[in-house]
NUPAVEX-551104 format. One record per residue (C-alpha): z negated, y negated, x negated; residue in one letter. Coordinates in nm, 3 decimals, decimal comma. Layout:
REM NUPAVEX-551104
> Z|Y|X|A $
...
END
This chain:
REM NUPAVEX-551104
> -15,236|-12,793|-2,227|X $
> -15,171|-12,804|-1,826|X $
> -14,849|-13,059|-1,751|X $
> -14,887|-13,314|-1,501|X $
> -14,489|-13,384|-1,496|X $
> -14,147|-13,247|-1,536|X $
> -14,114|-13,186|-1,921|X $
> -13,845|-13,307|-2,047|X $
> -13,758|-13,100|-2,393|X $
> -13,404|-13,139|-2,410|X $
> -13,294|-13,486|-2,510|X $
> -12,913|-13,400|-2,543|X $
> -12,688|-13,353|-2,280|X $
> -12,414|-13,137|-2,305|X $
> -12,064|-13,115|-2,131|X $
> -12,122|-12,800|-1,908|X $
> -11,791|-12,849|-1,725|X $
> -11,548|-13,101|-1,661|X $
> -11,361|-13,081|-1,314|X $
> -11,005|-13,248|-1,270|X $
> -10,723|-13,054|-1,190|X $
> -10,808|-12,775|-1,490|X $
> -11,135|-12,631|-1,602|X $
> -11,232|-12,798|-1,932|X $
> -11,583|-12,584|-2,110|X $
> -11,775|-12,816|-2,343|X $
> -11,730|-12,704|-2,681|X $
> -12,078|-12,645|-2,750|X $
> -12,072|-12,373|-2,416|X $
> -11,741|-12,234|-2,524|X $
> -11,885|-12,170|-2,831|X $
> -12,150|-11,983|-2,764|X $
> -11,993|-11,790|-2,438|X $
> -11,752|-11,645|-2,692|X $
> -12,071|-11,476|-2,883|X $
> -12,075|-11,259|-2,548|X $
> -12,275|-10,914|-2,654|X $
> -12,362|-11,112|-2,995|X $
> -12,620|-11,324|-3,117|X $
> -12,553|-11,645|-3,015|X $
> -12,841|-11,825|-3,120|X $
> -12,733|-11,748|-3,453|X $
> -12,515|-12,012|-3,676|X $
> -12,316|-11,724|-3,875|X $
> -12,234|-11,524|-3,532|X $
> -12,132|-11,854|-3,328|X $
> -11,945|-11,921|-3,629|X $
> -11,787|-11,568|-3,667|X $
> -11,726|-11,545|-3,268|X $
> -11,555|-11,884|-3,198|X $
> -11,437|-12,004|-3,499|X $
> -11,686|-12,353|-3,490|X $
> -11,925|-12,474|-3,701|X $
> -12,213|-12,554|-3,387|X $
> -12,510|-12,697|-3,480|X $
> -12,847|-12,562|-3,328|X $
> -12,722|-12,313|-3,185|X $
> -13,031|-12,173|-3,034|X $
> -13,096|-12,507|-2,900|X $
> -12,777|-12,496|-2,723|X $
> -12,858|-12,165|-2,599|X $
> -13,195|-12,233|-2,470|X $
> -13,064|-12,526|-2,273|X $
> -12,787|-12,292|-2,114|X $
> -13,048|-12,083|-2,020|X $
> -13,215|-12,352|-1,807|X $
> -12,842|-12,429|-1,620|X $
> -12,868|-12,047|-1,528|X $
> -12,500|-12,018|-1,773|X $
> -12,624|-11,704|-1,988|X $
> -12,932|-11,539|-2,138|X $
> -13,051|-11,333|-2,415|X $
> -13,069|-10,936|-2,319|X $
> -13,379|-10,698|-2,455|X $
> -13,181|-10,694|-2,741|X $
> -13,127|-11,074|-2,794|X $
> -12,790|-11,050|-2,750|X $
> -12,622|-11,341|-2,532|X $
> -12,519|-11,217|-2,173|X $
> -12,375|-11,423|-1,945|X $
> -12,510|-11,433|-1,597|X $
> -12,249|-11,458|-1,249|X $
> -12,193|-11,818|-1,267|X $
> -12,111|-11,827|-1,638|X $
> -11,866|-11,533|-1,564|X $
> -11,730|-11,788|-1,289|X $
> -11,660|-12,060|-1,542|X $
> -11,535|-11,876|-1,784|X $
> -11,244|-11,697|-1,555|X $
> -11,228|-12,094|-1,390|X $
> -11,040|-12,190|-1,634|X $
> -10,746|-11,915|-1,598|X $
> -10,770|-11,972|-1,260|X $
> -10,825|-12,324|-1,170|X $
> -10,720|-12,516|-0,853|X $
> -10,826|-12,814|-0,635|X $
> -10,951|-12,573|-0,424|X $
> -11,167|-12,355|-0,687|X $
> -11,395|-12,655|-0,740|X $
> -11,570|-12,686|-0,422|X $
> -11,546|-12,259|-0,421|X $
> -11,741|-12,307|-0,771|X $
> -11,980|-12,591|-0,642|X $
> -12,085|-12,338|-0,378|X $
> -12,195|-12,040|-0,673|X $
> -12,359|-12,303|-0,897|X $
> -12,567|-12,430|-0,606|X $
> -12,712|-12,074|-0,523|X $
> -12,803|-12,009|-0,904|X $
> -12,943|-12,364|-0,918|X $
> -13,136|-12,372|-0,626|X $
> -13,359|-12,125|-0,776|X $
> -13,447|-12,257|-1,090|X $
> -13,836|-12,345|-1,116|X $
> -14,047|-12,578|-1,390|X $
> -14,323|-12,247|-1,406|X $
> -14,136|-12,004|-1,510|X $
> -14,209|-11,747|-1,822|X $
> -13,890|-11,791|-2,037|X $
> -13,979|-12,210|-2,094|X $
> -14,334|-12,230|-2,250|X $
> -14,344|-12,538|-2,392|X $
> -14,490|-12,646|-2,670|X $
> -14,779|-12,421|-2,611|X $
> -14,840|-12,572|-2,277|X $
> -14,819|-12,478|-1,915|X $
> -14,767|-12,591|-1,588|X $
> -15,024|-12,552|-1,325|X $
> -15,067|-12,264|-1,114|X $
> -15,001|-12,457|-0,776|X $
> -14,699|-12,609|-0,907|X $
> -14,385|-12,483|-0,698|X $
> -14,146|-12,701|-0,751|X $
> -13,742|-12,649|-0,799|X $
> -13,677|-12,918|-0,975|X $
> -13,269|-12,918|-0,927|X $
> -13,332|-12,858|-0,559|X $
> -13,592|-13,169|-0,503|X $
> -13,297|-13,392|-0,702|X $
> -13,080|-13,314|-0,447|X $
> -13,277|-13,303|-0,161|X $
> -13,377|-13,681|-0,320|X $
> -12,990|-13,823|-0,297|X $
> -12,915|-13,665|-0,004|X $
> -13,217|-13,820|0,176|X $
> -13,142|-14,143|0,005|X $
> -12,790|-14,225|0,044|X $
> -12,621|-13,971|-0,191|X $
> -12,766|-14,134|-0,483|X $
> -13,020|-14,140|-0,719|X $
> -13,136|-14,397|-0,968|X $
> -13,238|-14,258|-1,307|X $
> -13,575|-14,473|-1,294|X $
> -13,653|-14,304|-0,992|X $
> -13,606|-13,974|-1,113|X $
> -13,849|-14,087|-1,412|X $
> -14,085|-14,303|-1,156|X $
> -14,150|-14,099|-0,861|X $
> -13,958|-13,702|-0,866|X $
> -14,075|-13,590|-1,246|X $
> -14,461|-13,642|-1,135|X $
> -14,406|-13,428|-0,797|X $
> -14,505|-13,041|-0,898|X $
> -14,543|-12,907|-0,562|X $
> -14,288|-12,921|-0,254|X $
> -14,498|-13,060|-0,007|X $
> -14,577|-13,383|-0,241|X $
> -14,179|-13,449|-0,227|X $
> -14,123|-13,592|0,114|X $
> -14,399|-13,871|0,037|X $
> -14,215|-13,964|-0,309|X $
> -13,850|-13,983|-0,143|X $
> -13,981|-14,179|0,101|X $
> -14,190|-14,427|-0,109|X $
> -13,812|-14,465|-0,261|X $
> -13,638|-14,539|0,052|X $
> -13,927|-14,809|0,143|X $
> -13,896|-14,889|-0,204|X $
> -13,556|-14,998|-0,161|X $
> -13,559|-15,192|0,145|X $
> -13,694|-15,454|-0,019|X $
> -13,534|-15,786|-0,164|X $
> -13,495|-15,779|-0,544|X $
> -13,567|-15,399|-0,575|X $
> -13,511|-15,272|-0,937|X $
> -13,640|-14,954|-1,031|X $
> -13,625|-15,023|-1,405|X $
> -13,917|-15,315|-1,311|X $
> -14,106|-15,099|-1,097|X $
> -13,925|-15,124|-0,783|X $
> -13,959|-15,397|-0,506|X $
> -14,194|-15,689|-0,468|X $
> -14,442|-15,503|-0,252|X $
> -14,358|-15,130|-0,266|X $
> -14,436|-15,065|-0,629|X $
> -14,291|-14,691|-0,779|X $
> -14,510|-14,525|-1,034|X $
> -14,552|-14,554|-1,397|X $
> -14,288|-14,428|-1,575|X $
> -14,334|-14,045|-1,631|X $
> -14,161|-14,113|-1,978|X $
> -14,159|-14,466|-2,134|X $
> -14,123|-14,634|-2,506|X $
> -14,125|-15,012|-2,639|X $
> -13,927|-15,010|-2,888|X $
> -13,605|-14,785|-3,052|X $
> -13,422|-14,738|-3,360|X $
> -13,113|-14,971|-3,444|X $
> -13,203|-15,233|-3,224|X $
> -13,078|-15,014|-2,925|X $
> -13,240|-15,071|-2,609|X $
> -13,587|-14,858|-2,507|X $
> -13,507|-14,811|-2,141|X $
> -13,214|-14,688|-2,245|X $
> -13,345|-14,418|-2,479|X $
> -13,564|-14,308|-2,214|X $
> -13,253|-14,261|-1,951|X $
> -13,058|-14,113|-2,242|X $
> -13,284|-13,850|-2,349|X $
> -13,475|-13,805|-2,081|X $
> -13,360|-13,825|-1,745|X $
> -13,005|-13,775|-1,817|X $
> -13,041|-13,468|-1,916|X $
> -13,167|-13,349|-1,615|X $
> -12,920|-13,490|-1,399|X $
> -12,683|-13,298|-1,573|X $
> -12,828|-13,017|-1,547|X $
> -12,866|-13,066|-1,214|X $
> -12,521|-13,139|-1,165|X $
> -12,412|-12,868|-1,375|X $
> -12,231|-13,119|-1,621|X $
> -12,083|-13,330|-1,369|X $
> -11,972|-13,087|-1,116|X $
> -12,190|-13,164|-0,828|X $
> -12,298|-13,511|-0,958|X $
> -12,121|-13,817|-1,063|X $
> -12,266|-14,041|-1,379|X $
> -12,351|-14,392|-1,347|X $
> -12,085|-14,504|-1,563|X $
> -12,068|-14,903|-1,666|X $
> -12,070|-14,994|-1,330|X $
> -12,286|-14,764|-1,119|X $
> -12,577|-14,939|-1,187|X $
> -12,770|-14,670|-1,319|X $
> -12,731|-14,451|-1,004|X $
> -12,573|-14,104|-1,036|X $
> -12,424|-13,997|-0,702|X $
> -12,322|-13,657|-0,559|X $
> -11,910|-13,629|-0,523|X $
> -11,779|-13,676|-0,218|X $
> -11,611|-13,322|-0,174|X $
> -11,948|-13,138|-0,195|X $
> -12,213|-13,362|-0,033|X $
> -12,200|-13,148|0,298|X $
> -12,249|-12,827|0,061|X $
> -12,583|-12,989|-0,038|X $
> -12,707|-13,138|0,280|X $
> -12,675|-12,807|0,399|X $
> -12,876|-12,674|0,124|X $
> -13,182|-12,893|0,162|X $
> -13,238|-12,816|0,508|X $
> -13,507|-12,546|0,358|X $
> -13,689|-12,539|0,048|X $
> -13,633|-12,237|-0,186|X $
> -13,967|-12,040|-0,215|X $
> -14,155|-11,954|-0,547|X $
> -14,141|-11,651|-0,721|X $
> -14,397|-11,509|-0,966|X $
> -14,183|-11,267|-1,258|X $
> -14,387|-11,102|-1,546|X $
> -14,127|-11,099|-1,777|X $
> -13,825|-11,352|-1,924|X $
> -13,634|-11,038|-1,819|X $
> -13,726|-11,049|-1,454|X $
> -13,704|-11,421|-1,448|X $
> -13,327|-11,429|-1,580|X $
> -13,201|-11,142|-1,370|X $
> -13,359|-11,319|-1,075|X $
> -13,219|-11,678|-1,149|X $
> -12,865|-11,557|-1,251|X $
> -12,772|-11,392|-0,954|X $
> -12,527|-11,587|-0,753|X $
> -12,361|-11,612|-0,422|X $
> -12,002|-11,406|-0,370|X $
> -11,749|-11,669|-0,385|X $
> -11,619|-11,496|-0,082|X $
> -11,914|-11,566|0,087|X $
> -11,931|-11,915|0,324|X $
> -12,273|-12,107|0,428|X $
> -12,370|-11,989|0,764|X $
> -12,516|-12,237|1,022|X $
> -12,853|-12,192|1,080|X $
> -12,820|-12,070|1,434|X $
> -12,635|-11,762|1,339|X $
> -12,747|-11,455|1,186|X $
> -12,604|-11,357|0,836|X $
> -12,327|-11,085|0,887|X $
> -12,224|-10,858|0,630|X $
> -11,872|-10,957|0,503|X $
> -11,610|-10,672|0,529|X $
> -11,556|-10,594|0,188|X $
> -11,927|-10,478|0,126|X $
> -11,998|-10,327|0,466|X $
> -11,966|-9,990|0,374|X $
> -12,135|-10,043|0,032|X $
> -12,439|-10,235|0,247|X $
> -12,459|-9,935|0,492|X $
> -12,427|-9,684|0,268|X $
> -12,746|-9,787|0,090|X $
> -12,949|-9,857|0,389|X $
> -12,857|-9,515|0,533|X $
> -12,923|-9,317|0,241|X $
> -13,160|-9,545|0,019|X $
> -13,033|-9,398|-0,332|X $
> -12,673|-9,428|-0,434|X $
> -12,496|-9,379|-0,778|X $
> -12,147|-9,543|-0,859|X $
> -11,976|-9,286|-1,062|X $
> -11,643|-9,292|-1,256|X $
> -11,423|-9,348|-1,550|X $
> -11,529|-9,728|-1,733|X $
> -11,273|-9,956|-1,624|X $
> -11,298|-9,873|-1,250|X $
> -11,471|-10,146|-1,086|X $
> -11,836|-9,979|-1,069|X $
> -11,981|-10,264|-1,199|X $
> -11,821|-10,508|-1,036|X $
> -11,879|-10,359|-0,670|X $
> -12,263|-10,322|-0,761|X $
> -12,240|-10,692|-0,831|X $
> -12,080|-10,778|-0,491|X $
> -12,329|-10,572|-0,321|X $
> -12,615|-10,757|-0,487|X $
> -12,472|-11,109|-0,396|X $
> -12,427|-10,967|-0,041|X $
> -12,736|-10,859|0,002|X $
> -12,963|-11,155|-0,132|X $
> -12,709|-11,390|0,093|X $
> -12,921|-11,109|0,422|X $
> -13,212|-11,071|0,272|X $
> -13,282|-11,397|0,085|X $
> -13,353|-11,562|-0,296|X $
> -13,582|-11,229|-0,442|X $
> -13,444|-10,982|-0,272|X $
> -13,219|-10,832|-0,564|X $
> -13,343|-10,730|-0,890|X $
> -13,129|-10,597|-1,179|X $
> -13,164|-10,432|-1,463|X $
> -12,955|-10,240|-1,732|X $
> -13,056|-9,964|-1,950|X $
> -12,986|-9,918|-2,326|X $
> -13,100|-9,685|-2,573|X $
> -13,431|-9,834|-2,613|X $
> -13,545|-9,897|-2,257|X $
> -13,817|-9,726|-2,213|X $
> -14,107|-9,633|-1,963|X $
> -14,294|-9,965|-2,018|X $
> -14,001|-10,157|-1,974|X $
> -13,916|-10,038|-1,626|X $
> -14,225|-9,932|-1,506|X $
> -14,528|-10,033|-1,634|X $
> -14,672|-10,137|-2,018|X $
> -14,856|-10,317|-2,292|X $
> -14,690|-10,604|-2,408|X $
> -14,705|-10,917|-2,647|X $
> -14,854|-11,220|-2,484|X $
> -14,626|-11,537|-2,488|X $
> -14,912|-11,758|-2,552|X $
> -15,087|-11,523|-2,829|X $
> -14,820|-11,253|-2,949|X $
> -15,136|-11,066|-3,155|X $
> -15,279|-10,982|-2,781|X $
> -15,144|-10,783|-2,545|X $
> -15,205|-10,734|-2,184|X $
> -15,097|-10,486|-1,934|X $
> -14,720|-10,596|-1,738|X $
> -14,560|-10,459|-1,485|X $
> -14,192|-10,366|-1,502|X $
> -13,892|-10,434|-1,284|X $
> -13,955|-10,152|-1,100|X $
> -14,300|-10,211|-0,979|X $
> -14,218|-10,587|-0,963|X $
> -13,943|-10,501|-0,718|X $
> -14,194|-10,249|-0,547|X $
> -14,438|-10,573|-0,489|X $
> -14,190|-10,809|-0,349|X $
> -14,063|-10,543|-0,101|X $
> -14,381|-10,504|0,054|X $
> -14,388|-10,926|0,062|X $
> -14,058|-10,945|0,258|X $
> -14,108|-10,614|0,464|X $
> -14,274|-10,838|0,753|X $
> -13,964|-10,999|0,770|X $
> -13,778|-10,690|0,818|X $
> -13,609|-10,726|0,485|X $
> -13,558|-10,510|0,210|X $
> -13,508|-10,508|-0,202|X $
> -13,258|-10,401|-0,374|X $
> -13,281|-10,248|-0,723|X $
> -12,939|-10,257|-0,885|X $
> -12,942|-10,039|-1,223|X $
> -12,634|-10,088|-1,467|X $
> -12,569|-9,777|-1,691|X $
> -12,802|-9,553|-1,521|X $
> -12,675|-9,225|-1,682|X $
> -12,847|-9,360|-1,993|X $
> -13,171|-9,309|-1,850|X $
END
């Protein structure tokens, strides 16, 4: 099955993080993040980990995995990626100032999150192979471009059918027309003349007399908004008086006009592996949005890291654990993608069981037919083929390899 819109397989909406003047993790998020190196798409782990009885866990997890929070290692074990790391510390460490400072790192893990990518096949389904789109990105770009806001029936009318980037621009402004108009009401098809699309999702009737169009909101657009919004971080909800419009907060809406000035670009990854190392990766905190007349500069604290590794191409980090290896590697990777660009950085870490055709090249298990198997290539060669992409740019890849002396 090929999709023709933005699936929408998530129906609940969790609290990711609530923003005040202390960090508050939902409880189904702080459950699992406590399964760190665990399980945690497994009841009796959560359980064991955090002390809760959670629910569908893997559900949780899975959607987590879509708000670029965590994902499962080689092993299955729950990792969490830079910006769940950021959360998590947030709230030993929160301050009025620490929101926008997190806004900033959950906008350059969001910005990169696709509908094709290999770790969400769907029901058996797929979405076409010219489909580009980054969904949380076009949301944005779609408030911004219409007065910070965004009504959930125009999510559902006009952005879930738009699968490639260069449809966008038409559907925002058939919106903004749209609007213009006397009487306009997205939830009746919008104004008297400029008519929105069908409804991507739609239903006549619901259970316990509740209302339809509000089942569709609920389970389906909502939950994109907040993943979009990372909980309610970037994005404010409707609420009884919002009139079904959820708007960007005041405090970050130049963070995202500056973001939408340029469209991420698609990647191709092999592997759920590739996919999460590439879509986890986030910005330095330290790091500031540079205007687009200026050329990136390297910020002090990595400069002798970022030379180092231009100059000599290999370089190990070596030391006793506890000494900051890790965490320098990670600096230099944020560093460099913020030079060289979303793609640029791929990382990997080896265990016992990594083997040739992990890293380099293999037979593996098809995710459409697990009792066929096809050739894939492995991080390395991956990260091989995108640095000959970027080399007319005069950038470069970096391969960042955690626990190397198990190789």
């Amino acid at each position: 099955m090929i999709f023709d819109r933005w699936q929408a397989p998530d129906r609940d909406s969790p609290t990711t993080v609530g923003f005040e003047f202390k960090v508050e993790i939902g409880t189904q998020l702080d459950a699992i993040m406590r399964a760190e190196g665990k399980r945690g798409t497994l009841d009796g782990v959560v359980k064991t980990s955090s002390g809760d009885n959670l629910s569908r866990p893997r559900r949780w997890h899975k959607m987590f995995e879509r708000m670029g929070l965590l994902y499962p290692d080689s092993d299955g074990n729950t990792q969490l990626t830079d910006l769940g790391l950021t959360i998590r510390s947030a709230q030993k460490n929160a301050a009025k100032e620490y929101r926008r400072l997190l806004a900033k790192q959950a906008i350059s893990v969001l910005r990169k999150y696709q509908l094709r990518n290999p770790a969400d096949i769907l029901d058996g389904g797929r979405y076409p192979d010219h489909c580009d789109i980054h969904p949380y990105w076009a949301l944005w770009k779609a408030a911004i471009e219409l007065d910070g806001k965004l009504h959930w029936d125009e999510l559902n009318r006009e952005l879930m059918w738009v699968l490639k980037h260069s449809d966008l621009d038409a559907a925002i402004s058939k919106i903004r027309r749209a609007r213009l108009e006397p009487g306009y009401d997205p939830v009746t098809g919008g104004g008297p003349v400029t008519r929105l699309r069908e409804r991507a999702y739609d239903q006549s009737s619901a259970p316990d007399d509740r209302d339809p169009s509000g089942q569709v909101r609920d389970q389906k657009t909502t939950p994109w908004f907040k993943r979009a919004g990372l909980g309610e971080l970037l994005m404010v909800m409707p609420g009884r008086t919002g009139g079904g419009y959820w708007k960007i907060h005041d405090d970050i809406i130049d963070l995202l006009a500056q973001e939408v000035k340029s469209a991420p670009v698609y990647n191709a990854f092999e592997t759920d592996q590739e996919w999460f190392s590439y879509f986890g990766t986030a910005e330095s905190l330290n790091s500031s949005y540079e205007s687009e007349t200026h050329e990136p500069t390297v910020i002090e604290s990595c400069k002798h890291l970022y030379e180092l590794v231009l100059e000599r191409h290999n370089v190990v980090f070596y030391g006793p654990p506890g000494t900051g290896k890790t965490h320098a590697s990670l600096n230099l990777a944020s560093e460099w993608e913020r030079i060289n660009g979303a793609g640029s950085v791929f990382k990997v870490t080896f265990h016992p069981s990594y083997g040739y055709e992990d890293f380099v090249q293999g037979y593996r298990p098809k995710s459409d037919n697990p009792s066929l198997f096809s050739l894939k290539n492995g991080i390395f060669l991956v990260a091989a083929d995108q640095a000959r992409k970027i080399e007319i740019e005069n950038k470069k890849v970096l391969l960042v390899i955690d626990e190397i002396n198990r190789g």
